[in-house]
C-alpha positions as CSV (number, residue, x, y, z in Angstrom):
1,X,182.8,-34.2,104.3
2,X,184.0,-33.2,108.1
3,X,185.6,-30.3,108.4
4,X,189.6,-30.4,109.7
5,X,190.2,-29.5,113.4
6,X,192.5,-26.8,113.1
7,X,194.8,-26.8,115.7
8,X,198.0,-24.7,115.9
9,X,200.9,-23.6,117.9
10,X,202.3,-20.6,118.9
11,X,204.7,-18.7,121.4
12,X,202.7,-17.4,124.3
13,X,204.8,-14.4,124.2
14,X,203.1,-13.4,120.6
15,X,200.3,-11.1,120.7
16,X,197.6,-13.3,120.8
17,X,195.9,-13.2,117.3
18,X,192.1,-13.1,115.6
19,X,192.0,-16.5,114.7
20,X,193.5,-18.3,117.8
21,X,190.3,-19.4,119.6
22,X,191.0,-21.7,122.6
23,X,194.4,-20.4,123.7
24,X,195.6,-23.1,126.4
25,X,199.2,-23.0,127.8
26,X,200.9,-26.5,127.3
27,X,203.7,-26.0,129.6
28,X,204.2,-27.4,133.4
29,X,206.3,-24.2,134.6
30,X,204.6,-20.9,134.4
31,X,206.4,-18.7,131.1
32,X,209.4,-16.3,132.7
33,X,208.3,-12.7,132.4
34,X,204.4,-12.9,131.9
35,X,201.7,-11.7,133.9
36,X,199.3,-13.9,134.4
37,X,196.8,-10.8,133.1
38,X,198.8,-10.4,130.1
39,X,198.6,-14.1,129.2
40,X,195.4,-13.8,127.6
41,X,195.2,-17.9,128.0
42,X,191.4,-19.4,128.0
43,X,193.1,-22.3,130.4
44,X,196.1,-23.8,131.7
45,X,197.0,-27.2,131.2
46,X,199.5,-28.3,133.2
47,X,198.8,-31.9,132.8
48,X,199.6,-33.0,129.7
49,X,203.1,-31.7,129.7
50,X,206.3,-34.0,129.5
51,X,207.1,-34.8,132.8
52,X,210.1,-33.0,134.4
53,X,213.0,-35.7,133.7
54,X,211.8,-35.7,130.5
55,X,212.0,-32.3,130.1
56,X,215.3,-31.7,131.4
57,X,216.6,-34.8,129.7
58,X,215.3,-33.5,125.9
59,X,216.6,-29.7,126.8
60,X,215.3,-28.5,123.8
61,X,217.7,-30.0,121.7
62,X,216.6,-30.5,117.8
63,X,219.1,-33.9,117.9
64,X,216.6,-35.5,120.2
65,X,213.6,-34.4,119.2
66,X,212.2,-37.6,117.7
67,X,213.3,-39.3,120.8
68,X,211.8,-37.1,123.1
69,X,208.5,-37.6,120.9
70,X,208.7,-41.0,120.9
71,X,209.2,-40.9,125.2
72,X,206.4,-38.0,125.3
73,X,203.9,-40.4,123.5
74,X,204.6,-43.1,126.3
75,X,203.7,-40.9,129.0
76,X,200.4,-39.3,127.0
77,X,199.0,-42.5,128.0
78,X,199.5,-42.3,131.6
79,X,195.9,-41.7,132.9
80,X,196.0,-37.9,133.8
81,X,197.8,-37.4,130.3
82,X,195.4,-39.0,128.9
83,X,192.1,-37.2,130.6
84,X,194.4,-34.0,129.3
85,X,194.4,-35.2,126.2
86,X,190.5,-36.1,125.4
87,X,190.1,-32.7,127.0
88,X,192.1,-31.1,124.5
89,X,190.5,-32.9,121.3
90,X,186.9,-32.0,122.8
91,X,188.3,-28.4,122.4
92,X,189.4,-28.6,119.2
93,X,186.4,-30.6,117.8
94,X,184.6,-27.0,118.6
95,X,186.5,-24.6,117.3
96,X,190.8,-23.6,116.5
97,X,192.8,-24.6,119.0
98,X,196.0,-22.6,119.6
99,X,198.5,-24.4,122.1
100,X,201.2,-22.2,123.7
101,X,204.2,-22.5,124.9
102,X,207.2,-20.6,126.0
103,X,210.0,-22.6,124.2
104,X,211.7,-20.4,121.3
105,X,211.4,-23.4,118.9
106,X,207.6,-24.0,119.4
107,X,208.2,-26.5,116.1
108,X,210.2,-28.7,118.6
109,X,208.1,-28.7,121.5
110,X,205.3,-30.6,123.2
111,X,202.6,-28.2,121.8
112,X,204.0,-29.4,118.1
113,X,203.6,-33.0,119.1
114,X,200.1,-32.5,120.5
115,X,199.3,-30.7,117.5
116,X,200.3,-33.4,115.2
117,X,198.3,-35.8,117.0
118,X,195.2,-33.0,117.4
119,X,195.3,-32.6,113.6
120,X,194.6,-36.5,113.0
């Protein structure tokens, strides 16, 4: 029997915890507030997030979150989403994988949907 990838998401304003692992930042737009020092990110990647008019078009809001899912999953298979993407299961096929953002509702976010499809 394999063992699960366990991939997970958190705020990258938490204190980064013991069983994180990779910590890679999912967001286009660098978190308000945070020093780059303080981050305590293994990597950045830019790349796979939503692209800007989807971004602004979804707005966070919890009424269009399966849309915006449905729309991000069309533009993961753009090729440099997708190169993100295989990049990100190669991490997580080592060890945890903890994807970070700096939304407030990480269980509505990018990092949530890359996680569900991580975890598959």
């Amino acid at each position: 029997m394999t063992e699960k990838t366990k991939v997970q998401v958190r705020r990258v304003y938490d204190t980064p915890a013991r069983g994180d692992g990779a910590r890679v930042l999912v967001d286009r737009i660098w978190p308000r507030g945070l020093a780059k020092t303080k981050a305590d990110l293994d990597e950045w990647c830019k790349e796979i997030a939503p692209s800007t008019e989807l971004r602004k078009w979804y707005s966070h809001d919890p009424a269009r979150f399966k849309e915006f899912t449905r729309r991000y999953h069309v533009e993961l298979k753009e090729p440099e989403r997708s190169d993100a993407l295989d990049h990100l299961k190669k991490l997580a096929k080592r060890r945890t994988l903890t994807l970070l953002t700096a939304t407030k509702q990480p269980e509505i976010s990018e990092a949530e949907v890359l996680a569900k499809m991580l975890r598959r």
